[in-house]
C-alpha positions as CSV (number, residue, x, y, z in Angstrom):
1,X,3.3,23.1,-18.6
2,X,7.0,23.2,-20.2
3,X,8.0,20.0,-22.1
4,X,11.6,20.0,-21.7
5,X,14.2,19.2,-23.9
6,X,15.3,15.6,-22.0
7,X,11.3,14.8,-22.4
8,X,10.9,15.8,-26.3
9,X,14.0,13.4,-26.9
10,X,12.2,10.8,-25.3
11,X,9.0,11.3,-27.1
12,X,11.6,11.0,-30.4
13,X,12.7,7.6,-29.5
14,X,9.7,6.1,-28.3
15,X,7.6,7.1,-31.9
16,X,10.7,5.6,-33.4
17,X,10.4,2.5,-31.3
18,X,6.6,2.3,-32.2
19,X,7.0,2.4,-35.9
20,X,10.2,0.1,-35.9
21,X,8.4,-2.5,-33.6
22,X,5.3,-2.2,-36.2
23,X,7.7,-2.4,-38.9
24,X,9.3,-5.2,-37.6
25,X,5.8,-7.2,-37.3
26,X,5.2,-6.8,-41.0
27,X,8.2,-7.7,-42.8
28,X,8.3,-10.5,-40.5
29,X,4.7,-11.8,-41.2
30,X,6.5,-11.2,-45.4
31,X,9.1,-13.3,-44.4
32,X,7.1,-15.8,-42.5
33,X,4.2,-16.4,-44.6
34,X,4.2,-14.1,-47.4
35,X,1.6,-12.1,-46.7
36,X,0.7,-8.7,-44.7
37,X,-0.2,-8.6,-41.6
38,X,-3.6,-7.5,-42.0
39,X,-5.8,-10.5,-44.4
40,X,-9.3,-10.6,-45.0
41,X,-9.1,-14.3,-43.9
42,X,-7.8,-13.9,-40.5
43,X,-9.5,-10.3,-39.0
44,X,-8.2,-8.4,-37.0
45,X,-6.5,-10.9,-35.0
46,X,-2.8,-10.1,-35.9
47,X,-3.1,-6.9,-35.2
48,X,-4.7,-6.7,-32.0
49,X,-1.6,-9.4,-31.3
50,X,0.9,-6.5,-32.7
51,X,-0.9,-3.7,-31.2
52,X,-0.4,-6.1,-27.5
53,X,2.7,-7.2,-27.9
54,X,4.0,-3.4,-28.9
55,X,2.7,-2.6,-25.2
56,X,4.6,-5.1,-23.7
57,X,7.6,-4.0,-26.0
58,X,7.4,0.0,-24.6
59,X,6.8,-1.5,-21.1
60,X,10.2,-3.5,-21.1
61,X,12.2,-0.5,-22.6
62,X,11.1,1.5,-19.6
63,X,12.0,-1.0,-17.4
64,X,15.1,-1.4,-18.5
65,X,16.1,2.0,-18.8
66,X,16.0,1.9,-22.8
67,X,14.3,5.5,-22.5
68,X,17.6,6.9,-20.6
69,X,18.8,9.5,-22.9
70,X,22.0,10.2,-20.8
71,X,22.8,6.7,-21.6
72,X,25.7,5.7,-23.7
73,X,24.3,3.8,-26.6
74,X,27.6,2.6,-27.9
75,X,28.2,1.0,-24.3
76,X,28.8,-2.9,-24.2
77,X,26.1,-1.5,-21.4
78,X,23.6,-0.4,-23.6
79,X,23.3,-3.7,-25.4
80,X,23.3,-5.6,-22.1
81,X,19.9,-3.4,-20.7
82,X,19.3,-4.0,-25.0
83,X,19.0,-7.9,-24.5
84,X,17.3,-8.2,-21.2
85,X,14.8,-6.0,-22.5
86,X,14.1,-7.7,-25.2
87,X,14.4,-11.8,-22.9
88,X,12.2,-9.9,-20.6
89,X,9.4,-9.5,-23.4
90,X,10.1,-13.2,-24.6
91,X,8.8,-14.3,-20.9
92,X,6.1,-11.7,-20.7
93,X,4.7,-12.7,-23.8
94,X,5.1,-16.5,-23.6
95,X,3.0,-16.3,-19.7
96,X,0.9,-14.0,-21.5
97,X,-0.1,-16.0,-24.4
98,X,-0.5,-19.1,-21.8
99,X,-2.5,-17.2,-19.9
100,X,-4.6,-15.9,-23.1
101,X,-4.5,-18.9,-25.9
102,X,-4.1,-16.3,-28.6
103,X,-2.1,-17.8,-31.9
104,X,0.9,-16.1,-33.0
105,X,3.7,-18.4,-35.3
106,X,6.8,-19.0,-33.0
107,X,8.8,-18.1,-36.2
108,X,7.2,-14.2,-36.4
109,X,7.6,-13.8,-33.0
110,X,11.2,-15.0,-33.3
111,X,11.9,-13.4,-36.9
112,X,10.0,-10.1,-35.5
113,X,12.4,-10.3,-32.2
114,X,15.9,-10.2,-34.3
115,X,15.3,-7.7,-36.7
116,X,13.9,-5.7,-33.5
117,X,16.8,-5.7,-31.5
118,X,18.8,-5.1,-34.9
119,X,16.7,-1.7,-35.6
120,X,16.7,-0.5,-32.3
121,X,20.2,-0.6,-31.8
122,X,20.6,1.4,-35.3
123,X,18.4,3.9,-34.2
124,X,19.8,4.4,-30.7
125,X,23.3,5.0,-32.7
126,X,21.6,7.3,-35.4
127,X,20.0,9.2,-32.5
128,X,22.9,9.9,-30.5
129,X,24.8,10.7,-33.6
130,X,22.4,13.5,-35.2
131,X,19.0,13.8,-33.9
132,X,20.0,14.2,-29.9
133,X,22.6,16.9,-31.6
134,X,20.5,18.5,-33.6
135,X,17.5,19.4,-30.2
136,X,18.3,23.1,-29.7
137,X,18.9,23.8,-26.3
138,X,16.7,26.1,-23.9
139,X,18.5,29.0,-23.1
140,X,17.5,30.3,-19.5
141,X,18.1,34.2,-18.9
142,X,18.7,34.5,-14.7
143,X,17.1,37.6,-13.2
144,X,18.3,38.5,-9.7
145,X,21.4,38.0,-7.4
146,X,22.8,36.6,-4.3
147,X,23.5,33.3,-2.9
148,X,21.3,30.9,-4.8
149,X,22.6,31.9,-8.3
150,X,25.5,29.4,-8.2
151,X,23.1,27.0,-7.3
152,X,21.1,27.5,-9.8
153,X,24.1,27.8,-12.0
154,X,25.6,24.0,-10.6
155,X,21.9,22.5,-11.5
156,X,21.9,23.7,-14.9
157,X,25.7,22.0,-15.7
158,X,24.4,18.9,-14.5
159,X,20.9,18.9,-17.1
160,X,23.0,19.9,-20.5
161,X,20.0,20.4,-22.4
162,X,19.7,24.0,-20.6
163,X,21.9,26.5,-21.0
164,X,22.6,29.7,-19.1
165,X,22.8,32.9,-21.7
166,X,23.6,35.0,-18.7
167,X,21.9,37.4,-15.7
168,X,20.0,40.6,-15.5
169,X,21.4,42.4,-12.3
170,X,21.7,46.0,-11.0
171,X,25.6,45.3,-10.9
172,X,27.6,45.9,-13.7
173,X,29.9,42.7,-12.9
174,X,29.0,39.5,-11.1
175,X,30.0,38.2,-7.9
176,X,32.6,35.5,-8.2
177,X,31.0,32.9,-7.1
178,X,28.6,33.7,-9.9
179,X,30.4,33.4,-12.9
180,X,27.9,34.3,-15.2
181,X,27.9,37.5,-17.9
182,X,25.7,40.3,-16.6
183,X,23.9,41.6,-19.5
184,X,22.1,44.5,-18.4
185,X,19.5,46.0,-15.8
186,X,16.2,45.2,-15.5
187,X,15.3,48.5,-18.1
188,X,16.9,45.8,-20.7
189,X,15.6,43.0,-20.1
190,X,13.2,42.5,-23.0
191,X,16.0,43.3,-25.4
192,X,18.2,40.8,-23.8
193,X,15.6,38.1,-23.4
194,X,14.9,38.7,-27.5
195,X,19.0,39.1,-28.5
196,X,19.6,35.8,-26.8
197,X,16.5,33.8,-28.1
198,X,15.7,33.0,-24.4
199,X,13.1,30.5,-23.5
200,X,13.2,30.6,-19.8
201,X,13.4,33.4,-17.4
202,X,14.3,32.5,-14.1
203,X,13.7,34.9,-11.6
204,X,15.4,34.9,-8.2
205,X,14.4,38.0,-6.9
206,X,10.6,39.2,-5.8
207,X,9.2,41.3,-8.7
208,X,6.9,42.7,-6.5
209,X,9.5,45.1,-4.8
210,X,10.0,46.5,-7.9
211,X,7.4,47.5,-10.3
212,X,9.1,48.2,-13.7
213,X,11.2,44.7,-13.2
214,X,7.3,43.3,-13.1
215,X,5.8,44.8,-16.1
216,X,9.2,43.5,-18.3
217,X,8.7,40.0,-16.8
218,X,5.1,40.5,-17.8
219,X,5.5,41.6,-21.7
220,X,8.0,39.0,-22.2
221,X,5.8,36.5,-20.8
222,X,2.9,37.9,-23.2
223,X,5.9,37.3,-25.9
224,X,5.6,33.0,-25.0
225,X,8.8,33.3,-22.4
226,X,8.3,31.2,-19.5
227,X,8.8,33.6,-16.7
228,X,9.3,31.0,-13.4
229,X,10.4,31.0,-10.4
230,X,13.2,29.0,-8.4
231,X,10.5,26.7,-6.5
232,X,8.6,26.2,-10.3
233,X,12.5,25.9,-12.0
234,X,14.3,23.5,-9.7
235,X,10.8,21.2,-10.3
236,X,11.4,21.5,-13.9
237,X,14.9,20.3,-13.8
238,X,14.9,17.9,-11.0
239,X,11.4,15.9,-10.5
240,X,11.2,17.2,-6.9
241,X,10.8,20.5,-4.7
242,X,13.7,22.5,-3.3
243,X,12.2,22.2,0.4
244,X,14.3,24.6,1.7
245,X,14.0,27.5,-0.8
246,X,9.9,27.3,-0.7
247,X,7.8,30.1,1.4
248,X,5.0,28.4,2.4
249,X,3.1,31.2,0.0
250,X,4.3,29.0,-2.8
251,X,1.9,26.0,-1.7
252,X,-1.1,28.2,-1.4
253,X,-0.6,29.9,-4.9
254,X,1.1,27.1,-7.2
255,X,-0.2,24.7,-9.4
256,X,-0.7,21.3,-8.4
257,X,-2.1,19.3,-5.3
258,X,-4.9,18.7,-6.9
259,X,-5.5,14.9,-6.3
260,X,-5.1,15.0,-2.9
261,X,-9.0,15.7,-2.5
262,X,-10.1,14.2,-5.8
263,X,-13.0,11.6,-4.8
264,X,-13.2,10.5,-8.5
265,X,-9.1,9.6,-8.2
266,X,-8.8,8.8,-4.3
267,X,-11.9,5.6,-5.7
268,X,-10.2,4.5,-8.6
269,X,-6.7,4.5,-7.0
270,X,-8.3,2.4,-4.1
271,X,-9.7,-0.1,-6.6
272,X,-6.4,-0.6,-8.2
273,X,-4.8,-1.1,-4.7
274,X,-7.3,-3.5,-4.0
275,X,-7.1,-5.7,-7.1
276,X,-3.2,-5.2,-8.1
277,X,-2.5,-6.7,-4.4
278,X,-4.8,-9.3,-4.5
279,X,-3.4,-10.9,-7.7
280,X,0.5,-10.2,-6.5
281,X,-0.6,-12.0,-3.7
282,X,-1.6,-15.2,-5.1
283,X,1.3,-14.6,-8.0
284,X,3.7,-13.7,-5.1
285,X,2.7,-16.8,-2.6
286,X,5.1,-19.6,-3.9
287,X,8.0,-17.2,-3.1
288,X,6.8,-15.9,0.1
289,X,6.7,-19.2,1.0
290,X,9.8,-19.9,0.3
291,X,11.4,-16.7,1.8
292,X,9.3,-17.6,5.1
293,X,11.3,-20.5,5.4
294,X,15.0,-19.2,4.0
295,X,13.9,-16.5,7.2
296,X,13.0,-19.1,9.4
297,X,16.0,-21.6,9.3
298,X,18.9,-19.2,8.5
299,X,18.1,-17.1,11.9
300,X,16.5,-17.1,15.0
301,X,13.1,-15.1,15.4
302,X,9.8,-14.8,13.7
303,X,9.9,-14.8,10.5
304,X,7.3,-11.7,9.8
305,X,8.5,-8.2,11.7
306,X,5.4,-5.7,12.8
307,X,5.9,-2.2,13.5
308,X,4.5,0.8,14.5
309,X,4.3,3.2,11.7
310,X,1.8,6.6,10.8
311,X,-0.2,7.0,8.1
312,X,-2.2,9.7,5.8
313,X,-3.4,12.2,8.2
314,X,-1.3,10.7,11.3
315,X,-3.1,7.9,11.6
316,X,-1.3,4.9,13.3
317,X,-0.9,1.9,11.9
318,X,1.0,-1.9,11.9
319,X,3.2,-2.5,9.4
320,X,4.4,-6.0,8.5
321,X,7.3,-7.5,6.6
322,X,9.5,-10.2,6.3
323,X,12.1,-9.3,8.9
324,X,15.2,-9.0,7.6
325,X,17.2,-8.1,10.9
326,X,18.1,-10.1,13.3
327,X,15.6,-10.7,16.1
328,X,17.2,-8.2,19.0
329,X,18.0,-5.4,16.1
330,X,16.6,-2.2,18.5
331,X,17.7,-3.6,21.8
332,X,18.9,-0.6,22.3
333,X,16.5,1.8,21.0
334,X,15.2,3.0,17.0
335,X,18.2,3.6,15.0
336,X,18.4,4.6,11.2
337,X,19.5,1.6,8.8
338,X,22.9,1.8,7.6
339,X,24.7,1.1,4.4
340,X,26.1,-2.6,5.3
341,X,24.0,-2.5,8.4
342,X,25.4,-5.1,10.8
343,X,21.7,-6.1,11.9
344,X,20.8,-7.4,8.6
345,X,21.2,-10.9,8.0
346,X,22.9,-13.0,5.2
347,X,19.6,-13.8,3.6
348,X,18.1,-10.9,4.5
349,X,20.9,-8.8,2.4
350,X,19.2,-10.7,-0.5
351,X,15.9,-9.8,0.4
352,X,16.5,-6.1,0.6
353,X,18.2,-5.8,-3.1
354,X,15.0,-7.5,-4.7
355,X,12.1,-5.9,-1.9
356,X,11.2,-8.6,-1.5
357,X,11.0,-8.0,2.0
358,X,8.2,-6.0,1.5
359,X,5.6,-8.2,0.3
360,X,3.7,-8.8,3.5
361,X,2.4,-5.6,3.1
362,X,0.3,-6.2,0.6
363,X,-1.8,-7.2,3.0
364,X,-1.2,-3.5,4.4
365,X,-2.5,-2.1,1.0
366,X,-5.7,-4.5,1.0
367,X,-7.0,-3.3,4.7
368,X,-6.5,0.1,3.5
369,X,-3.6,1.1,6.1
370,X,-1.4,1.6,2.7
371,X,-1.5,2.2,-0.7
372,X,0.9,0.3,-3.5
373,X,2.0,3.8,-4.0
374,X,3.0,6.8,-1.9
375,X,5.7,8.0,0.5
376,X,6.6,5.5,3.1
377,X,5.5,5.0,5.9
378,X,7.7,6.2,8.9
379,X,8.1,5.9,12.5
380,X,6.5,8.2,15.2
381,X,10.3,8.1,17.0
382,X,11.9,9.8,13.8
383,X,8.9,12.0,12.6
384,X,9.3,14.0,16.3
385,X,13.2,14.4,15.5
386,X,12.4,15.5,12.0
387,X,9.6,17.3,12.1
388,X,11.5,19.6,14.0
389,X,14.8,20.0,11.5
390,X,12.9,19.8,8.1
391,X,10.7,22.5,7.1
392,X,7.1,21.1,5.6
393,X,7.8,17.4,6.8
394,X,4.5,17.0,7.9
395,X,3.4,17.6,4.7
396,X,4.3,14.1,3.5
397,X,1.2,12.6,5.9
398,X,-0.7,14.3,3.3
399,X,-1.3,11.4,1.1
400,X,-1.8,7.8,1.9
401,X,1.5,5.8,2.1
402,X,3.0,3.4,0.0
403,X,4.9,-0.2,-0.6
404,X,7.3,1.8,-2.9
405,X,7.2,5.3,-3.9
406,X,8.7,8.2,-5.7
407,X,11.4,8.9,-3.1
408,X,11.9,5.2,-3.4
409,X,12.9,4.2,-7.2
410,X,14.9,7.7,-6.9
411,X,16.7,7.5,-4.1
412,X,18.7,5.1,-1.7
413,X,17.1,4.3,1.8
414,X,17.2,7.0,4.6
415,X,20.2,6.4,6.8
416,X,20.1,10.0,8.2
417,X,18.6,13.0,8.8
418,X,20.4,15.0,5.4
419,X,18.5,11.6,3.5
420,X,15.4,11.9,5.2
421,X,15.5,15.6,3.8
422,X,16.6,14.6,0.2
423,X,13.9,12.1,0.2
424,X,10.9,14.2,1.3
425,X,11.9,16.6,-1.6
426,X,11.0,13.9,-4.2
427,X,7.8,12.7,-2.1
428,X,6.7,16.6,-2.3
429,X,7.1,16.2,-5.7
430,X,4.9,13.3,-6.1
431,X,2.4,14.8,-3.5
432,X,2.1,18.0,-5.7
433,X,2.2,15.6,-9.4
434,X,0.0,12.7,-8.2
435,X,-1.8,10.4,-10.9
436,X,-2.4,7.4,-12.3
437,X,0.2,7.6,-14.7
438,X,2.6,8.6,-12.6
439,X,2.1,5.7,-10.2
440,X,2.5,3.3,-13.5
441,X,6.0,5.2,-13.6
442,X,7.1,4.5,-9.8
443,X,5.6,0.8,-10.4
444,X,7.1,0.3,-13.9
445,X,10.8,1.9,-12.2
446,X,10.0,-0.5,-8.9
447,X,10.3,-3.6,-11.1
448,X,13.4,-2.7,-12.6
449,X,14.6,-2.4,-8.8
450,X,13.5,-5.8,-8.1
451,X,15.3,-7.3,-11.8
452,X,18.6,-5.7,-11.3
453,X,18.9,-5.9,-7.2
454,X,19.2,-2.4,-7.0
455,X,17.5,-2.2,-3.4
456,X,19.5,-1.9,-0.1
């Protein structure tokens, strides 16, 4: 598995987070009370406190986007996303240590809390200034021709820490919609790949037509080149599949997939279905309640809305959520929802930004119908239709579906057929890289939704 460059400059800043939060703890137990934070007299306490409240420190970051290295940390932005992060902790930890009667002084928390957001902000502006400069990019060597190597070409502009040396190709010049250097046949390509210090070969081509093309891509790869192709690439770069530059060979040969048949995963993910939605349940009760009855007086119709929808395997099931719509919204047959939909009422609008909407179906995820994460659920109406236009959209019944999902905290909602195609590329993606860790991501990335409104 590559680590790419984006990811090593997020490992950078979160070990620099970890020892400035640590950091901050001790000289603020110096400041405080004059003593480390580790004593004889008082345990281990303090440090199980530091080592929990660090947690809830990295969890807010990620919320908040702290982790976003394309962000500008100079930005009156920047220290916005910088101070909710860091009111978001206060609240965490002040329901937390409610919850759990732990001791920690209000003044170390508070002392801790300044210096910090202080640090943090220094090290975001000392990162951006030298370390993010000083990552070395990975230099991709393109092997092949045709149509998709401007697209490949386009993909790499947009991830800067990639860069194109150039293409092996049986031409001497390019085509002009490639706009790359050719740099030799496929008889040079070991030289090239060495000259040019490449880390990545991409290959567009199918080696297998042509054996000496195979046996270079295989002693470079023996050299530690990554030798990939555009499927394994476009994953790399993106965080979802190129749907409609896959041969279904790909799916029987690559990596990945794994979890779809893991008993030991399928349990534990159903356990942690079953007791996440029972507690957001009773958290979440006062203000379903209260959106019950915002639903109830501001429009006609019920105030819950049930439909049809298929599940993992095709299996039919009801779905239920607050409804959102006015009561008559399909008189005239299924439609997509639209950007400023008509249909959707005034506090329904509110609703939708937060997801809040979507709580009832917690009670989805406890019968088993749904999971809290996974591709959502969609109607047997618009599965016929898109079945039929979108190569390897049956694939997404697959896995179980979810409340939110990959597609989800990635992408707007589906208003068309071209959205319904963008979005199955990213559930693919989580289909294929399914785990525990990555649901914490979606869920983590489905909060900050929620916070900043960021629904539709």
């Amino acid at each position: 598995m590559i680590v790419k460059t984006g990811s090593k400059s997020k490992v950078y800043l979160i070990i620099g987070d970890i020892i400035i939060i640590l950091f901050s703890f001790y000289l603020a137990f110096l400041i405080r009370l004059g003593r480390p934070l580790y004593d004889p007299e008082y345990g281990y306490k303090n440090i199980f406190l530091t080592i929990l409240l660090l947690g809830i420190y990295l969890i807010s970051f990620y919320i908040f986007g702290i982790y976003n290295i394309k962000e500008n940390f100079r930005s009156i932005r920047f220290l916005t996303l910088l101070l909710g992060a860091l009111i978001f902790v206060v609240l965490i930890s002040t329901a937390l240590f409610f919850a759990i009667p732990f001791v920690l002084g209000r003044g170390i928390f508070l002392i801790s809390l300044g210096i910090i957001g202080i640090l943090i902000t220094g090290w975001r502006l000392m990162f951006s200034s030298f370390i993010k400069l000083a990552i070395r990019q990975r230099n991709v060597l393109l092997v092949g021709e045709g149509s998709i190597v401007p697209i490949v070409r386009t993909l790499v502009k947009e991830h800067p820490e990639y860069n194109i040396v150039g293409i092996i190709s049986g031409r001497e010049e390019p085509d002009d919609n490639e706009n790359v250097d050719v740099l030799g046949d496929e008889r040079e390509l070991e030289k090239v790949a060495t000259v040019h210090r490449v880390d990545d070969i991409v290959v567009v081509v199918d080696p297998a037509e042509d054996k000496e093309l195979s046996m270079a891509l295989i002693n470079c790869r023996l050299r530690g080149i990554n030798v990939l192709n555009i499927p394994s690439f476009y994953e790399q770069l993106t965080n979802k599949l190129p749907v409609s530059h896959i041969k279904e060979e790909w799916f029987l040969y690559s990596e990945g997939f794994s979890n779809l048949r893991n008993k030991v995963y399928k349990r534990l993910k159903r356990v942690l279905d079953v007791f996440a939605s029972f507690f957001l349940i009773i958290l979440f009760l006062p203000a379903g309640i209260i959106i019950a009855f915002a639903i109830k007086v501001s429009s006609k119709g019920p105030v819950f809305f049930r439909q049809d929808r298929i599940g993992e395997l095709g299996k039919p099931f009801v779905l239920i959520k607050f409804r959102t719509m006015v009561a008559d919204a399909e008189k005239e047959g299924p439609e997509w929802a639209a950007d400023k939909d008509p249909r959707v009422t005034a506090v329904g609008k509110i609703f939708r930004k937060t997801r809040m909407d979507e709580l009832p179906q917690l009670f989805n995820v406890l019968k088993g119908d749904m999971s809290l994460i996974g591709p959502r659920p969609e109607r047997e109406f618009f599965i016929e239709k898109l079945t039929k236009q979108i190569p390897y959209y049956s694939l997404r019944f697959s896995a179980k579906p979810g409340m939110t999902g990959w597609a989800q905290v990635n992408y707007r909602y589906g208003a068309s057929a071209e959205d319904a195609l963008e979005k199955l590329r990213y559930d693919l993606y989580y289909i294929k890289n399914m785990s525990l860790f990555m649901d914490l991501r979606i869920f983590l990335r489905t909060i900050r939704i929620a916070l900043f409104g960021m629904g539709r």
